[in-house]
N, C-alpha and C positions, 0 to 999 in steps of 0.2 A: 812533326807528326810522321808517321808511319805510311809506306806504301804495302796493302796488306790483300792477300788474293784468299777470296772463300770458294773452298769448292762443295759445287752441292746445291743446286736451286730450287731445294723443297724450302717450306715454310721455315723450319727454324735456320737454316740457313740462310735464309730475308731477312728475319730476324736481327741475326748475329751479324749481318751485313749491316743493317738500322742501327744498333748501337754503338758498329766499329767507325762511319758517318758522321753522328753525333758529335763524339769525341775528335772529328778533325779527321782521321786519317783517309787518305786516298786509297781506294776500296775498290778491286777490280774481285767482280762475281764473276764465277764459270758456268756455265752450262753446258752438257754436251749437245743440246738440241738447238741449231741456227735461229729457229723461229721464236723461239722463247725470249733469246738474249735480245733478237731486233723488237719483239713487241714491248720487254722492259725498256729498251735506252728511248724504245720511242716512245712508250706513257709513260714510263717511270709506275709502272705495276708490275705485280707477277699475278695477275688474279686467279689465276687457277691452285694457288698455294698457300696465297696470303692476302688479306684485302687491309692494305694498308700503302701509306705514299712510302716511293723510295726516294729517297735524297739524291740531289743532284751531284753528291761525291759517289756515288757507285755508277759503276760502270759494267754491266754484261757483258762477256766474253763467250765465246764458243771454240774457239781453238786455245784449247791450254796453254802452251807454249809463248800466247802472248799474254795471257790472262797473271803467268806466274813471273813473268820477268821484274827483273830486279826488285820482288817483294823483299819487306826483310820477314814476313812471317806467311807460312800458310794456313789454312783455318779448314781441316777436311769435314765439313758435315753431309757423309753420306750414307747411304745403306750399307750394316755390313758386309753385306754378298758382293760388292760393287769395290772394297776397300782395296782388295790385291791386285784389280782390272788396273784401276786408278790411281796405284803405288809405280806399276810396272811404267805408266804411262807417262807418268811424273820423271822416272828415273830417265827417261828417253829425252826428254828437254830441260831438265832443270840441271842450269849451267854455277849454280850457289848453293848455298847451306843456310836458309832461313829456319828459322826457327816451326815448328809444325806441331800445331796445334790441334788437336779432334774435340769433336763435342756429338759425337754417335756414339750409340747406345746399345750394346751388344754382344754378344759371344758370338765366334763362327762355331759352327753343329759339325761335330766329327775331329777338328783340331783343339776344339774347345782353348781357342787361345781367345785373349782381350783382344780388344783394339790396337792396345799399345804395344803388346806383342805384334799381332799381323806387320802393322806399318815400319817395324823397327827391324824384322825378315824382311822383307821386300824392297825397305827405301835402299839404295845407296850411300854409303855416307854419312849413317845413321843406325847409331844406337839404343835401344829401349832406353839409355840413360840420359837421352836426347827429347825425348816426345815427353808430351805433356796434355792432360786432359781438363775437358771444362764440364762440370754435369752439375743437375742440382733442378730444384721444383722450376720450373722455366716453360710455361705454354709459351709460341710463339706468337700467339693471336693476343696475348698483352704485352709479352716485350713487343712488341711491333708499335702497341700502344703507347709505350713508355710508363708502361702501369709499373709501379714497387716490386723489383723482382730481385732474389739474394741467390748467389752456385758461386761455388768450389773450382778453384782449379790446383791440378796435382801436378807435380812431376818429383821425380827422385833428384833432378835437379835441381835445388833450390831457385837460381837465379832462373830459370825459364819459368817458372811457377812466377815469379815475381814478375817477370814481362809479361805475361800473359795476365797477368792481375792489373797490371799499368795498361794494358792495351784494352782495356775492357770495360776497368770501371770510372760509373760516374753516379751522378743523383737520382738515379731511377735504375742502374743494374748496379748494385754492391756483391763484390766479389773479394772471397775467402780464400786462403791460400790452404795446402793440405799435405803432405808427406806420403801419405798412405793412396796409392794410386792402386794397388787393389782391392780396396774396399770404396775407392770413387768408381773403380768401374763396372767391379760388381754390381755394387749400389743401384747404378745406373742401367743396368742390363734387368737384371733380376727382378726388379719393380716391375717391369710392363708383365711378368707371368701373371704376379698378385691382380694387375689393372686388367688383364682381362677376365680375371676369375670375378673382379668385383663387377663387370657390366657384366658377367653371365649373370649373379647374382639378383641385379637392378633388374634384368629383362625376366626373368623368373617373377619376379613381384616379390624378392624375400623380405625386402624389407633394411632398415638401420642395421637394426640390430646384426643381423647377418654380417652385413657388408663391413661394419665393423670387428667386430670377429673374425673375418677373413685377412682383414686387413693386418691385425693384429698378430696371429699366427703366423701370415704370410712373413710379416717382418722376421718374427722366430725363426722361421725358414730359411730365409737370406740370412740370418745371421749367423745359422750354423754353419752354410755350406761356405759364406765367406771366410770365418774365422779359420774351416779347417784347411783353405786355401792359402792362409798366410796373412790374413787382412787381418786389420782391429775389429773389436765388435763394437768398438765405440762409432766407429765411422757410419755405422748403421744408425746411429740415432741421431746422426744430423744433416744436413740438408741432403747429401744425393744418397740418403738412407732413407729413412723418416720423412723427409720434407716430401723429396720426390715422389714417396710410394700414397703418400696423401693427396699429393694433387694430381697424382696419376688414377689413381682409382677414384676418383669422385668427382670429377670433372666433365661435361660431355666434351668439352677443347679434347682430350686427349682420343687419339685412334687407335689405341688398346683398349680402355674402355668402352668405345662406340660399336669394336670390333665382336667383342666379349656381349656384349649388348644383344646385340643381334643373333648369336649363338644363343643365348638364352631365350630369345624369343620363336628358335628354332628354324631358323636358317644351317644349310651345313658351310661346312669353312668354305668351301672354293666360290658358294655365293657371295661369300662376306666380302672376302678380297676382293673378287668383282667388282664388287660395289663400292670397294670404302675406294678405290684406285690411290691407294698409296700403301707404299711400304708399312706392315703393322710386324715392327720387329720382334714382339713377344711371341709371336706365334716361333721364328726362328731359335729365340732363346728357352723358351719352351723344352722343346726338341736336348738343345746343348744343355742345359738345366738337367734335365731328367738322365743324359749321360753322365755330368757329373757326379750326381748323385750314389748313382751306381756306381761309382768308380771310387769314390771317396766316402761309399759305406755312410753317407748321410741321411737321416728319414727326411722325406720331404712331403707329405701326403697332399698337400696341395697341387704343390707342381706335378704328381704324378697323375691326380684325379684329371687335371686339364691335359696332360699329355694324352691322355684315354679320350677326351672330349673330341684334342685335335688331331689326334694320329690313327687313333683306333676305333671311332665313329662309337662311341658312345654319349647315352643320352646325359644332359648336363642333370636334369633332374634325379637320375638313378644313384651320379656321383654323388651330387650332396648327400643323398640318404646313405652312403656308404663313408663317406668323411664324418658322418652326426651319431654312427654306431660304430665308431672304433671304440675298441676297448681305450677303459676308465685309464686316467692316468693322472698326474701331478703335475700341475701348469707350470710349476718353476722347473721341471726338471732341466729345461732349455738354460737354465741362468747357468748350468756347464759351462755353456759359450764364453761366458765370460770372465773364468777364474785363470786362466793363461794371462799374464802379463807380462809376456816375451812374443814380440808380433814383429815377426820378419815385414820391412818394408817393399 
């Protein structure tokens, strides 16, 4: 088995800790706070992220440097604001070349690069043809469970796409392997805009039928701005497409949702964060979302109405009445997306 270092000591990275355990391998988690890693090794909890046991193969760390030695793989699950702090910081001790795996969920706002771009700038030693991502429908409050959970992992690599499926799966997390890493990351990003626009919706009182509707569109949405990125538009209709943008928006597990929630209920954002005290990365992708848009001349009127909710203080109520009276148009026009069947990987 594998000696494998996770960076990242919010919930899904517990998570992903819990099922890399499972499987046997020797699991060193990092945290950058000293107090965190001593109250894990000593109850074997993280309660403030996760309420589940940790197995006795993981191990808290708080100085990287010992957390990443001799892994063969790294596992970054963290904020993307935090990814270039934590790239830079990696390159300053990390004496090998493990394999480096992410499973964050996000666009940076103004570079509007992936994931897999940032970390493939900043690592050492390391190529974008090198990284590999894991995403897909996955609360971490039932993987933690050991509940029936199915995600994707991508790399342009073959064989690290294949490790990373071997270091992962077993009877309760099956994983898929995927070519198309930007429409995994997309996929992955893109969805939490939709999940907050659906807890706006929930907190409004709209109703099913709404949220459904949103859901539906939103998908259209992503799937234009992906395909005109380069990605398949098929990638959007399964798991960290489709899968993920469903249990994202209908879930109270999820904190885009919960965040969107509460904006409906008329809270303003800087209460929300407040409150929710954890990274709500839609709110970021949002922001990057509505640049791309603009820049790649794609309609997106969802993601633009929330960009107006989060950036420009308006009322969530006023948007929907202006999303419900666009002029009339033809729902398949969107089926565009998907008469291209040359999709750069």
């Amino acid at each position: 088995m594998s000696k494998v270092a996770v960076l990242g000591a919010g919930s899904w990275g517990t998570a992903l800790s819990i099922v890399l355990a499972d499987n046997g391998h020797d699991v060193r988690f990092w945290t950058h706070r000293k107090e965190q890693a001593n109250e894990m090794n000593a109850t074997n909890r993280n309660k403030k992220y996760l309420d589940a046991d940790i197995p006795k193969q993981i191990t808290a760390y708080h100085e990287l440097e010992n957390a990443i030695d001799d892994v063969s793989a790294i596992i970054m699950v963290i904020p993307t604001k935090a990814i270039r702090e934590v790239c830079n910081d990696l390159n300053k001790v990390l004496k090998h070349t493990p394999v480096i795996i992410h499973a964050s969920k996000g666009i940076e706002p103004g570079s509007l690069k992936r994931i897999s771009q940032v970390i493939s700038e900043e690592m050492d030693n390391y190529d974008y043809e090198d990284i590999t991502v894991l995403s897909g429908p996955s609360h971490a409050e039932e993987v933690g469970k050991r509940l029936p959970t199915t995600v994707t992992v991508s790399s342009v690599t073959s064989s690290n796409a294949e490790f990373a499926q071997d270091l992962f799966i077993n009877e309760s997390f099956r994983v898929y392997t995927s070519t198309d890493m930007i429409g995994i990351e997309l996929g992955g990003a893109l969805k939490n805009i939709i999940a907050l626009g659906a807890g706006i919706s929930d907190g409004l009182g709209y109703g099913d039928n709404a949220k459904s509707a949103l859901i539906t569109r939103g998908l259209a949405e992503i799937t234009r701005l992906g395909a005109s990125l380069g990605a398949s538009p098929l990638t959007f209709l399964g798991l960290p497409g489709a899968g993920d943008l469903i249990v994202t928006c209908t879930s109270p597990h999820s904190r885009n949702w919960r965040a969107g929630n509460m904006l409906g209920k008329g809270y303003k954002l800087d209460e929300v964060l407040e409150q929710m005290g954890m990274v709500v990365e839609g709110v970021r992708t949002t922001k990057a979302a509505h640049q791309f848009a603009n820049e790649q001349q794609i309609e997106m009127p969802i993601t633009e109405g929330l960009y107006q909710i989060l950036f420009n203080d308006e009322k969530p109520k006023d948007v929907v009445e202006q999303l419900m009276s666009r002029t009339k148009r033809e729902e398949m026009d969107d089926i565009s997306a998907f008469k291209n069947t040359d999709y750069p990987q």
